[in-house]
LUMROMAR-909989 format. One record per residue: z, x, y of N, C-alpha, C in turn; residue in one letter; residue number from 1. Coordinates in nm, 2 decimals. Atoms other than C-alpha are relative to their C-alpha. Layout:
BEGIN
npz | npx | npy | capz | capx | capy | cpz | cpx | cpy | resn | resi
Z | X | Y | Z | X | Y | Z | X | Y | A | NUM $
...
end
This chain:
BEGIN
npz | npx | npy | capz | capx | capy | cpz | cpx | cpy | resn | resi
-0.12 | 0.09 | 0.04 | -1.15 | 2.07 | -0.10 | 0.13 | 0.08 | 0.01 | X | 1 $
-0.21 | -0.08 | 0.01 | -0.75 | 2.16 | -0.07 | 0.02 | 0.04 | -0.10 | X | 2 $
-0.03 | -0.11 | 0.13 | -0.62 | 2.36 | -0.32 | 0.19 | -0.16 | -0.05 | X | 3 $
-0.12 | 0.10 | 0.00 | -0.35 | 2.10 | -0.49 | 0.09 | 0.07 | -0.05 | X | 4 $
-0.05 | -0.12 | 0.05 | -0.06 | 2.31 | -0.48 | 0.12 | -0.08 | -0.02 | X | 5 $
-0.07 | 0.10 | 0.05 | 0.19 | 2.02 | -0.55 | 0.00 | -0.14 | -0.08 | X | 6 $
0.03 | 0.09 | 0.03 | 0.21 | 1.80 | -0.79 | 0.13 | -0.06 | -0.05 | X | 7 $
-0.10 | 0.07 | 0.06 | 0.58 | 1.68 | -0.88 | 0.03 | 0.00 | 0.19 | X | 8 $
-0.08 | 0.02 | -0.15 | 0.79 | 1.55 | -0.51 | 0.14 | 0.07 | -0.05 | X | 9 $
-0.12 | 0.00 | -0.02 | 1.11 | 1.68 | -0.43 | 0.09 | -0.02 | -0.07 | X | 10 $
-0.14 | 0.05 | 0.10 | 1.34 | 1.49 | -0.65 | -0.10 | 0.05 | -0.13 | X | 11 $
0.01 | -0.09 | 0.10 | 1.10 | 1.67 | -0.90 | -0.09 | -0.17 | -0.09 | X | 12 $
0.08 | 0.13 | 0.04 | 0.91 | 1.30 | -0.97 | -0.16 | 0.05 | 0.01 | X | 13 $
0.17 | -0.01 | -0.03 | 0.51 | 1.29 | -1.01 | -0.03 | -0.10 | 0.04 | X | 14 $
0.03 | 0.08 | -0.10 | 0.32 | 1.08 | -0.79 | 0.05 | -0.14 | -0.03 | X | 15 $
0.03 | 0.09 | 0.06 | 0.25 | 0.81 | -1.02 | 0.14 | -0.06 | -0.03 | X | 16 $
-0.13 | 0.03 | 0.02 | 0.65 | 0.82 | -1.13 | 0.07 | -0.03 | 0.14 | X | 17 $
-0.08 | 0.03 | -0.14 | 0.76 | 0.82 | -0.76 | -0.04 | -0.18 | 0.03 | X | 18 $
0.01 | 0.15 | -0.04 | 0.57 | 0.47 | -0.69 | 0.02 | -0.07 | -0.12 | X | 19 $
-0.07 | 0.09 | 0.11 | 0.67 | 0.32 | -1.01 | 0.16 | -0.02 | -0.01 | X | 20 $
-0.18 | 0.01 | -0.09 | 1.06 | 0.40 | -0.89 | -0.05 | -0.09 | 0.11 | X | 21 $
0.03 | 0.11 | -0.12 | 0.98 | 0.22 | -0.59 | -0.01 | -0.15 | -0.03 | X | 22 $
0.06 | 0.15 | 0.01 | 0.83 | -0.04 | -0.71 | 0.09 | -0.11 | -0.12 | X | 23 $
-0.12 | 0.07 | 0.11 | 1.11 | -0.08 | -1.03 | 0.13 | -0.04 | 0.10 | X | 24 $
-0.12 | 0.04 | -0.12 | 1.38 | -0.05 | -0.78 | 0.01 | -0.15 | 0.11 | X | 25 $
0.03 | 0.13 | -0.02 | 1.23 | -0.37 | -0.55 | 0.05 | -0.08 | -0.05 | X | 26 $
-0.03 | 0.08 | 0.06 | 1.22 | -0.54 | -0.85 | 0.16 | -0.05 | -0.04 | X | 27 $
-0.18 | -0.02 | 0.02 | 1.61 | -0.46 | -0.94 | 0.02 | -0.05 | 0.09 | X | 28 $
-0.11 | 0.09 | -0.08 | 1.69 | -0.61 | -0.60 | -0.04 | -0.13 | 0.01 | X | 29 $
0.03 | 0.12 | 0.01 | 1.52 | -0.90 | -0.65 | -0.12 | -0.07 | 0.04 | X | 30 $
0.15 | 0.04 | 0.02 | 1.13 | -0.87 | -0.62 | -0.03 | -0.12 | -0.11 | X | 31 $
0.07 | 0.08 | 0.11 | 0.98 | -1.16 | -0.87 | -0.11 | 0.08 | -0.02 | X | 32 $
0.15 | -0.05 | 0.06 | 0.70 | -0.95 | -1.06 | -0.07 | -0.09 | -0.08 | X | 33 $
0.07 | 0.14 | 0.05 | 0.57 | -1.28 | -1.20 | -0.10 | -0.04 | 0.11 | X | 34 $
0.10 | 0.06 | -0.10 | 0.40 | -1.30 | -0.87 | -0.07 | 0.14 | 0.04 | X | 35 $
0.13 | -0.14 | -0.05 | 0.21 | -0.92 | -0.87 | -0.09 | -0.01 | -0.12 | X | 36 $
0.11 | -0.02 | 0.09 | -0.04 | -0.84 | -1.04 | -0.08 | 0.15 | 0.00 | X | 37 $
0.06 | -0.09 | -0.03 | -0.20 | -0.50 | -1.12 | -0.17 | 0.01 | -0.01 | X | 38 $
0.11 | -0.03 | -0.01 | -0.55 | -0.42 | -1.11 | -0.04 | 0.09 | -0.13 | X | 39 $
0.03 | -0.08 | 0.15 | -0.75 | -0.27 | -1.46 | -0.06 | 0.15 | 0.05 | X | 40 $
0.05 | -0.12 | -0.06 | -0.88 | 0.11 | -1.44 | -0.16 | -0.07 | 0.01 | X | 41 $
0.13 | 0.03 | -0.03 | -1.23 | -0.07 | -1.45 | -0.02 | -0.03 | 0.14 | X | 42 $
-0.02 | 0.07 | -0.14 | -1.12 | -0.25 | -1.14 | 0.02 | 0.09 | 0.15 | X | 43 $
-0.04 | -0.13 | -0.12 | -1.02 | 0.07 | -0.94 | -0.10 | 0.04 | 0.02 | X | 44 $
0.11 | 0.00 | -0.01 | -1.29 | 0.18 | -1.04 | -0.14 | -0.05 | 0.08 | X | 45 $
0.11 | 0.10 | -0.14 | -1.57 | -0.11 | -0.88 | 0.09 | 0.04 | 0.12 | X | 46 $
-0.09 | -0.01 | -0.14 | -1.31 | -0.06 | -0.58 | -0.09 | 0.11 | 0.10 | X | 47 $
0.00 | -0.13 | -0.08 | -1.35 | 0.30 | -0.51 | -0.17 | -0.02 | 0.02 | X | 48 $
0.16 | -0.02 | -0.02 | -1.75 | 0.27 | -0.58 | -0.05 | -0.04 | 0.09 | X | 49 $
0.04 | 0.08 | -0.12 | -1.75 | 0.01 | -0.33 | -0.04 | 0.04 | 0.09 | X | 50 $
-0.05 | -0.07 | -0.10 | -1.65 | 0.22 | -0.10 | -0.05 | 0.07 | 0.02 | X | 51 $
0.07 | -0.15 | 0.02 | -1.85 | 0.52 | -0.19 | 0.11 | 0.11 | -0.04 | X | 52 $
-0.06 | -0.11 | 0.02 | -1.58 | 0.73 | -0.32 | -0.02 | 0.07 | -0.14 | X | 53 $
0.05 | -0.14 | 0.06 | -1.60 | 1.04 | -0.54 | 0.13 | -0.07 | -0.16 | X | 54 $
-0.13 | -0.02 | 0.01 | -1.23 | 0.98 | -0.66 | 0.11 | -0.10 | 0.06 | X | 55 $
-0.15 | 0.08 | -0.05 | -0.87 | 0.76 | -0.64 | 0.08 | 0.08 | -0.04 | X | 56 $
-0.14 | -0.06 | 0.03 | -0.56 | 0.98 | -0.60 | 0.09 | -0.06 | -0.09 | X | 57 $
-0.07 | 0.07 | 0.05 | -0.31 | 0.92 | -0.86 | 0.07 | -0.10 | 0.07 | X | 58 $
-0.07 | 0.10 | -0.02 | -0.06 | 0.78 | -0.64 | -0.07 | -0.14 | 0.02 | X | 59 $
0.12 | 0.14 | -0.03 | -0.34 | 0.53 | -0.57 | -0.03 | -0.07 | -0.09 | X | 60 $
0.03 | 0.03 | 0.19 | -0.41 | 0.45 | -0.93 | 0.10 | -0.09 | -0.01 | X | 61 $
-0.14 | 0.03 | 0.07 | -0.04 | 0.39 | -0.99 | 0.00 | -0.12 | 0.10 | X | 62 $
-0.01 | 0.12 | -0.10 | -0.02 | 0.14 | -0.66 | -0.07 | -0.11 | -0.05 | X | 63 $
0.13 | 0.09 | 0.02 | -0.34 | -0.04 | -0.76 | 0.03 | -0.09 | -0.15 | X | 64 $
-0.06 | 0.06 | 0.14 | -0.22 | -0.07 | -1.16 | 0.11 | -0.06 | 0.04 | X | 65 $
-0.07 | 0.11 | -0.02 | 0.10 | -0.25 | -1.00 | 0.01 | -0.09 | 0.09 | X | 66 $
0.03 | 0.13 | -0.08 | -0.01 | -0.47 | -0.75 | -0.13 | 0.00 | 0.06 | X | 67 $
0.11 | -0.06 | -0.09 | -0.36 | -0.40 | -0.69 | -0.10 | -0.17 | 0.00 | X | 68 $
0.07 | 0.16 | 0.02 | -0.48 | -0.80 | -0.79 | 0.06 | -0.08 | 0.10 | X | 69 $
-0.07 | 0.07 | -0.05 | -0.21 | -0.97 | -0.65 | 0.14 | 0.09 | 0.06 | X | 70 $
-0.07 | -0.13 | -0.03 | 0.03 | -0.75 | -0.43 | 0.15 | -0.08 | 0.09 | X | 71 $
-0.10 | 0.04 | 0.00 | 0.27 | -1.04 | -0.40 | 0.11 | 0.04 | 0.20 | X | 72 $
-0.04 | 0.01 | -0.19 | 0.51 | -1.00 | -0.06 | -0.02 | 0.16 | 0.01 | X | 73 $
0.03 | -0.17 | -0.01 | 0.38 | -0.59 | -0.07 | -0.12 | -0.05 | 0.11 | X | 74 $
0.11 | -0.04 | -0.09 | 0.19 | -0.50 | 0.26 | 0.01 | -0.17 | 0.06 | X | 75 $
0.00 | 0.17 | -0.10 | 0.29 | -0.89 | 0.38 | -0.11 | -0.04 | 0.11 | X | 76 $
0.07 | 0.00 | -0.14 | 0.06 | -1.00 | 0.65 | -0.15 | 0.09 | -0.02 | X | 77 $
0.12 | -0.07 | 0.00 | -0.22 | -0.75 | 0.56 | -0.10 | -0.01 | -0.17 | X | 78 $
0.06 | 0.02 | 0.13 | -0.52 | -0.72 | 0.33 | 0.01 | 0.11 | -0.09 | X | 79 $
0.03 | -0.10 | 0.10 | -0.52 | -0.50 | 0.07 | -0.04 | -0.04 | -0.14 | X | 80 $
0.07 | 0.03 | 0.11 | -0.61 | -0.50 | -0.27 | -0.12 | 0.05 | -0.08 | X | 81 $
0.10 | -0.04 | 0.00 | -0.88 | -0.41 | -0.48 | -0.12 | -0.13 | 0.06 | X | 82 $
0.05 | 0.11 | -0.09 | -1.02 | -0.77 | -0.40 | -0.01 | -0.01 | 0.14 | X | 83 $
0.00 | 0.04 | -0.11 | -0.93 | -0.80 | -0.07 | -0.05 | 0.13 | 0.10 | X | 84 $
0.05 | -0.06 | -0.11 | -1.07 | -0.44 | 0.08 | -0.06 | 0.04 | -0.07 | X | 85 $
0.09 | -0.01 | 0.08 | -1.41 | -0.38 | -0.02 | -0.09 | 0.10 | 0.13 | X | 86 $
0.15 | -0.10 | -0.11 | -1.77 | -0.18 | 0.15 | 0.04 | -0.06 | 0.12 | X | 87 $
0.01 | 0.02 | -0.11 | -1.74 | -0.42 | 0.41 | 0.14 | 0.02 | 0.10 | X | 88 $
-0.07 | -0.07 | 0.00 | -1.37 | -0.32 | 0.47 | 0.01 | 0.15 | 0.10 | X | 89 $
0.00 | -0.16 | 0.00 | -1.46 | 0.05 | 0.49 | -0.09 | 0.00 | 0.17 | X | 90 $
0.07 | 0.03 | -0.11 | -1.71 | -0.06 | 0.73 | 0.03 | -0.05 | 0.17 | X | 91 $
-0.06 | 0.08 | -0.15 | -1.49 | -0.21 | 1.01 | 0.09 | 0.12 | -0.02 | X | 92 $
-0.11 | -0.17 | -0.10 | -1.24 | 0.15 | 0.99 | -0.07 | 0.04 | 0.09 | X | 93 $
0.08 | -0.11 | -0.10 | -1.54 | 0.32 | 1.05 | -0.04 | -0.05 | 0.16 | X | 94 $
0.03 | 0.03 | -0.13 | -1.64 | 0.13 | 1.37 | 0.12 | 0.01 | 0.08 | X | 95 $
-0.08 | 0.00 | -0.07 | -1.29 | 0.09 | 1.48 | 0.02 | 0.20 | -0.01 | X | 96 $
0.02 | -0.12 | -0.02 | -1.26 | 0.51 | 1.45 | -0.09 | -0.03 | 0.08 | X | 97 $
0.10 | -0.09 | -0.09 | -1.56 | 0.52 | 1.66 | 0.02 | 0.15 | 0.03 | X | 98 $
0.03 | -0.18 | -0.01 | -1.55 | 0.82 | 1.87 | 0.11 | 0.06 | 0.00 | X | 99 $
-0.16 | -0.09 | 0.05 | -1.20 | 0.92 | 1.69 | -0.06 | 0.07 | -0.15 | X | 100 $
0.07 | -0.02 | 0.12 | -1.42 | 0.99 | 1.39 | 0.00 | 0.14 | -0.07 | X | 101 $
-0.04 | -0.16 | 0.01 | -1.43 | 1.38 | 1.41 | 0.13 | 0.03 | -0.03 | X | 102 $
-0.10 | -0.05 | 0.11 | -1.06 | 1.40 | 1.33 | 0.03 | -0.03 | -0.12 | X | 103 $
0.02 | 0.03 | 0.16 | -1.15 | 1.27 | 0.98 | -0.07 | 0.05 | 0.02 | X | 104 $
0.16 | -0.05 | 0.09 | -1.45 | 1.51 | 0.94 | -0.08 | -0.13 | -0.02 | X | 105 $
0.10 | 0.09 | 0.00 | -1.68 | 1.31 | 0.78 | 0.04 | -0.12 | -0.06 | X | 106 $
-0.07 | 0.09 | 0.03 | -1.51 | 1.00 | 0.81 | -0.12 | -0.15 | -0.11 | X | 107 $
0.03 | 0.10 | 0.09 | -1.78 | 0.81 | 0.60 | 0.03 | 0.04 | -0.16 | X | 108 $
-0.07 | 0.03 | 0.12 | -1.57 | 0.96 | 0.30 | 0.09 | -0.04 | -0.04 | X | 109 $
-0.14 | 0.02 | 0.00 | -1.24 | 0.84 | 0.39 | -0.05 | -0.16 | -0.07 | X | 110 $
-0.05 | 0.09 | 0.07 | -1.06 | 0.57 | 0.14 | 0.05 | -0.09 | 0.08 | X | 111 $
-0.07 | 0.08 | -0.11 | -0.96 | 0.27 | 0.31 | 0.12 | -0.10 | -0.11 | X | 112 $
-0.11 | 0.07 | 0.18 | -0.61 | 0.10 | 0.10 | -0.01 | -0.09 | 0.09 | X | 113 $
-0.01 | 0.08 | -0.06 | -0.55 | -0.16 | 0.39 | -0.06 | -0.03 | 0.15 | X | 114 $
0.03 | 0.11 | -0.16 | -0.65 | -0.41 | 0.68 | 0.08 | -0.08 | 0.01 | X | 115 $
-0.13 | 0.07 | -0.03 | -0.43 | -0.53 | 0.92 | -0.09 | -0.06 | 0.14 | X | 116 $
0.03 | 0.04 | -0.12 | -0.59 | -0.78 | 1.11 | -0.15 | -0.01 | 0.12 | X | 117 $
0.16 | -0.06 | -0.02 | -0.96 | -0.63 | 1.16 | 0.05 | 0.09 | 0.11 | X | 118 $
-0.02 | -0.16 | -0.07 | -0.80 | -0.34 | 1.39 | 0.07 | 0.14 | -0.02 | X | 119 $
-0.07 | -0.15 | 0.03 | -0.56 | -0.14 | 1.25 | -0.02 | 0.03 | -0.19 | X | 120 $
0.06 | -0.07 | 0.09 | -0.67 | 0.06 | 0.90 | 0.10 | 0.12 | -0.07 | X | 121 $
-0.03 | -0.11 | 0.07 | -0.51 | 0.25 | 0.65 | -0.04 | 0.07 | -0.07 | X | 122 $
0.10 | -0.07 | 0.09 | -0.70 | 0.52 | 0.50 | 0.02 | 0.15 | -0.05 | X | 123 $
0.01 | -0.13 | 0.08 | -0.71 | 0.87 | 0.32 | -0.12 | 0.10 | 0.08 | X | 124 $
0.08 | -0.11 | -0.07 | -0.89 | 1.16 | 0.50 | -0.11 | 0.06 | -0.17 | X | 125 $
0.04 | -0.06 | 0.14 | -1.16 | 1.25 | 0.22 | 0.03 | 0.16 | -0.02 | X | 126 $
-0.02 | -0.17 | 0.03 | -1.11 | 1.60 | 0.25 | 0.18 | 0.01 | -0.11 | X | 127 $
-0.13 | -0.01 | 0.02 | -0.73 | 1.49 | 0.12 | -0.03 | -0.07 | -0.16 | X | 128 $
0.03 | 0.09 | 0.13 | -0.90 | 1.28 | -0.24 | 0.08 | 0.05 | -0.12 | X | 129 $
-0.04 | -0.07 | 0.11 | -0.81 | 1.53 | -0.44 | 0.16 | 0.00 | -0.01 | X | 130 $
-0.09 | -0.04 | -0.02 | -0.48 | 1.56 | -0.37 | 0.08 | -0.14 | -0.11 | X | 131 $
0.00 | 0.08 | 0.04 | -0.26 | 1.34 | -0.60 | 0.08 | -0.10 | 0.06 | X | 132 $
-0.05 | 0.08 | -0.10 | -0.03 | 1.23 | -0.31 | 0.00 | 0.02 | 0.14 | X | 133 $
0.06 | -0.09 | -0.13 | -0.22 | 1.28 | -0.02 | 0.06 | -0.11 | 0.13 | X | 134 $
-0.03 | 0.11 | -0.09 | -0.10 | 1.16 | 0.29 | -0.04 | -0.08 | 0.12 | X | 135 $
0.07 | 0.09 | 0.01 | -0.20 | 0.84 | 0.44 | -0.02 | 0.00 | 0.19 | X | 136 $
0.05 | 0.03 | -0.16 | -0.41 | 0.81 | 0.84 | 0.06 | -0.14 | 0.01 | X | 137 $
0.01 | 0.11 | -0.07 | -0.36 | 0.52 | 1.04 | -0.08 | -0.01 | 0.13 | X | 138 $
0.10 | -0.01 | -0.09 | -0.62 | 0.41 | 1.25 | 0.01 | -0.15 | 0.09 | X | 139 $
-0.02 | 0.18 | -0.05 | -0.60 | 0.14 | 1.53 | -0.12 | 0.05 | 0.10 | X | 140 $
0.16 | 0.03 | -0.08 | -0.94 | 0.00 | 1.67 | -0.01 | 0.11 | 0.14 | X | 141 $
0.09 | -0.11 | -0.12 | -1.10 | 0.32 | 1.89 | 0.10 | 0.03 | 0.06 | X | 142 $
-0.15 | -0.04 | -0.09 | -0.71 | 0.42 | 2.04 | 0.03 | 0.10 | -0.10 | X | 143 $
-0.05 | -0.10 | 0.05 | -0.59 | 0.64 | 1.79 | -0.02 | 0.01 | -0.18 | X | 144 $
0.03 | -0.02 | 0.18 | -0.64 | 0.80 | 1.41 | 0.10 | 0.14 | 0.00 | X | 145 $
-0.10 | -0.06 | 0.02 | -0.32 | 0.98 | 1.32 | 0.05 | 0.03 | -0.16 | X | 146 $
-0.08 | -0.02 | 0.16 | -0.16 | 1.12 | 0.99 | 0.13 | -0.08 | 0.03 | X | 147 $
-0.11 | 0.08 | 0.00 | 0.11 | 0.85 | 0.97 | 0.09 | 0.00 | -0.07 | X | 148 $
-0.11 | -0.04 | 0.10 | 0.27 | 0.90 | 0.65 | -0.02 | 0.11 | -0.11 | X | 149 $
0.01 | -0.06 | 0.06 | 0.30 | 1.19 | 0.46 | -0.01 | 0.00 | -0.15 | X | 150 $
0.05 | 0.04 | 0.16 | 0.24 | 1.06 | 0.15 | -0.01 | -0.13 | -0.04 | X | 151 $
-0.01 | 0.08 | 0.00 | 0.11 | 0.78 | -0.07 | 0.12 | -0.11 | -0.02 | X | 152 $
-0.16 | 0.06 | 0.02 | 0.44 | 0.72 | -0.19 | 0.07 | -0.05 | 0.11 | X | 153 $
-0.10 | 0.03 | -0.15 | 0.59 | 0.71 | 0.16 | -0.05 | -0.13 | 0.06 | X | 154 $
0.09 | 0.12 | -0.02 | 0.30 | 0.45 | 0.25 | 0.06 | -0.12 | -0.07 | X | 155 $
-0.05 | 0.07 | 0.08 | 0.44 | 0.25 | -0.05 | 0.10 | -0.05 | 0.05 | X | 156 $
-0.14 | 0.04 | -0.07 | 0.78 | 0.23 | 0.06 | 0.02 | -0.08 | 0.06 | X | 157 $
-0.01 | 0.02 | -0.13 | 0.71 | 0.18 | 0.39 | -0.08 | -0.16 | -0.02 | X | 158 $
0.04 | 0.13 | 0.05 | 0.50 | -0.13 | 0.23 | 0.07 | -0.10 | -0.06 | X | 159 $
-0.08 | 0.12 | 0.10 | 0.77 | -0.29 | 0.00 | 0.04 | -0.07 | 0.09 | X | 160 $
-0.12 | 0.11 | -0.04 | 0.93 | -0.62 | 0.13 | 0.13 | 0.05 | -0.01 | X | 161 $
-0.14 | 0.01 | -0.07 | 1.29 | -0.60 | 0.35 | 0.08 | -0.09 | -0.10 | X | 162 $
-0.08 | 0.12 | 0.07 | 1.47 | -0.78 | 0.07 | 0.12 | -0.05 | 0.06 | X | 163 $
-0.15 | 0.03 | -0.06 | 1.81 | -0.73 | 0.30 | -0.05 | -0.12 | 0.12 | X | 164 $
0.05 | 0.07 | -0.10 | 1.59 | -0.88 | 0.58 | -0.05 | -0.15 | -0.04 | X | 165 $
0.02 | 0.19 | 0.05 | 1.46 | -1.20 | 0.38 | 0.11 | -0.04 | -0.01 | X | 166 $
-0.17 | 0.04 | 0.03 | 1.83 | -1.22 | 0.27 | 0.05 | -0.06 | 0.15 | X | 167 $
-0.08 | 0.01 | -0.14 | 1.93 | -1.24 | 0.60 | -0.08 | -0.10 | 0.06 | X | 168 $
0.08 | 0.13 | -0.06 | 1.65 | -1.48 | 0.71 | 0.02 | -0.17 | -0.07 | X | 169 $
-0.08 | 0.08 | 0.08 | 1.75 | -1.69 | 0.39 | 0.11 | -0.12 | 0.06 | X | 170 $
-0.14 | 0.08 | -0.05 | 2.12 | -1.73 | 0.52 | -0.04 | -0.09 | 0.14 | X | 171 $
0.05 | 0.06 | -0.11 | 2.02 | -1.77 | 0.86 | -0.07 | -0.13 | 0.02 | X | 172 $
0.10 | 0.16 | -0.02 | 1.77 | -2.09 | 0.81 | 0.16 | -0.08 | -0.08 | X | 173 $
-0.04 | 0.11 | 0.09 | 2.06 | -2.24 | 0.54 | 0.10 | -0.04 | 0.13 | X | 174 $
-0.10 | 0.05 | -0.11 | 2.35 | -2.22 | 0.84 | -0.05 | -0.07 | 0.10 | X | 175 $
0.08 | 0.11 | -0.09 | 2.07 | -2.40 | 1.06 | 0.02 | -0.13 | -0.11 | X | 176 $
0.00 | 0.13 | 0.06 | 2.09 | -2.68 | 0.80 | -0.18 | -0.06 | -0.07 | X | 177 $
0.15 | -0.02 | 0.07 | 1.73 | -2.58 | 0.70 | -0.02 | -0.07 | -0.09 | X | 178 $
-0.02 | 0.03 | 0.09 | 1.66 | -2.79 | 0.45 | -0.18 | 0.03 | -0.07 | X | 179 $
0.11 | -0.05 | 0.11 | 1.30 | -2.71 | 0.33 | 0.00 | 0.14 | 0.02 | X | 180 $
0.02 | -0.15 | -0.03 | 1.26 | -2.35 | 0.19 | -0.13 | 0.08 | 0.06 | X | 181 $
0.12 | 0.02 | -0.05 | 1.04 | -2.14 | 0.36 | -0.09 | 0.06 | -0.13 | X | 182 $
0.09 | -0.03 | 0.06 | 0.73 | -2.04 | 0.16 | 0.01 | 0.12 | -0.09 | X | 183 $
-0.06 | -0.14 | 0.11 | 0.86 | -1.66 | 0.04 | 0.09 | -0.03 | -0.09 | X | 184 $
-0.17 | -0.02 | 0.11 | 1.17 | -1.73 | -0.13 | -0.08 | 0.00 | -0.15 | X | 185 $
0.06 | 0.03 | 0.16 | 0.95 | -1.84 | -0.45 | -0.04 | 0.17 | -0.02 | X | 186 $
-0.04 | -0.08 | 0.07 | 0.87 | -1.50 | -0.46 | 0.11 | 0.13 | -0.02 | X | 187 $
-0.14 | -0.05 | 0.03 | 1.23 | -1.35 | -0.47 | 0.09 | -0.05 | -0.05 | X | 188 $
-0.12 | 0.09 | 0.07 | 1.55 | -1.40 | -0.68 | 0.10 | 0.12 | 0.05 | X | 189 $
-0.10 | -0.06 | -0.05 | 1.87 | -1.33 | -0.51 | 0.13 | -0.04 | -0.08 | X | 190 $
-0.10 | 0.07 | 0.08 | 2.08 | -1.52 | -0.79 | 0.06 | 0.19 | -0.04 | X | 191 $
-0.01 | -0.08 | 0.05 | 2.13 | -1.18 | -0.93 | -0.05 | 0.13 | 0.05 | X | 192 $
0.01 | -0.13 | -0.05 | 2.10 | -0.80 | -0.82 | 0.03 | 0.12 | -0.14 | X | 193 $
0.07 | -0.07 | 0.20 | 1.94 | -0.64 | -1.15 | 0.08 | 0.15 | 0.04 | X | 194 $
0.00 | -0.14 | -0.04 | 2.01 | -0.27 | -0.96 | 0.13 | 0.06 | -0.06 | X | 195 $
-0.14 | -0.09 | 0.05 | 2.37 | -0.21 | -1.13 | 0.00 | -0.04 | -0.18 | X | 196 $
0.02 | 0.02 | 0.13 | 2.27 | -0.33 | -1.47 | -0.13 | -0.03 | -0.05 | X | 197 $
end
């Protein structure tokens, strides 16, 4: 295993505190957390076992406890979840790795957080479990398995909903004369911009 020789980021945050910024900040611009939902440690728990894992990285813990049930417009378009990616999940990386397999070692311990579509795969190199913000592969069906984000936090991020971008999709449909809303807005509130108070 890696020697974990980091455990606060940069700005001097720990894992768990870096994705809980993230994920308060969202909210301050106008996430609705009435529509996430986190996941219980029991729940991580069956998740990871599912899976066959040893171990869930803090940052992973911390993601899972705030939207690991219901993940709300987080990861849009893809499955994740403790619900939504299970053994059978882990099962379609590993085929789509095929013979990219070897750059995960022994990729039947890698963590899988997301599916996008049954070809492309977000997962944890197991040799990285320990780590508590280990950073996150991307795997697209038998073409490539790459270190894509340097951490889980960065994964996160790179996960939250474009609030300026719905905003702007918002305006855009109202100056068409749009008159039904589309389906997201219920979960965002733009009445107000929590982030300065």
């Amino acid at each position: 295993m890696r020697k974990i020789d980091r455990v606060h980021t940069a700005d001097g945050l720990a894992p768990a505190e870096q994705v809980r910024e993230i994920f308060a900040r969202a909210v301050n611009t106008g996430l609705r957390p009435e529509f996430m939902k986190g996941a219980t440690g029991e729940e991580i728990a069956v998740w990871a076992a599912d899976q066959g894992v040893r171990t869930v990285p803090a940052a992973v813990r911390e993601v899972l406890a705030l939207i690991g049930l219901k993940p709300g417009l987080w990861f849009a378009g893809s499955s994740f979840g403790v619900e939504a990616i299970r053994g059978d999940a882990k099962r379609q990386a590993l085929g789509a790795l095929g013979k990219l397999e070897s750059r995960l070692g022994n990729a039947s311990g890698i963590l899988v957080l997301l599916e996008h579509q049954g070809y492309e795969f977000h997962v944890i190199d197991w040799r990285d479990l320990d780590l508590p913000d280990p950073p996150v592969w991307l795997v697209v069906g038998g073409k490539s398995a790459t270190t894509h984000w340097p951490s889980v936090s960065d994964w996160f991020r790179f996960g939250a909903p474009n609030l300026m971008d719905y905003k702007f999709r918002l305006e855009f449909s109202r100056k068409r004369r749009r008159v039904v809303n589309p389906s997201w807005l219920r979960y965002l509130d733009f009445s107000t911009d929590r982030s300065n108070g």
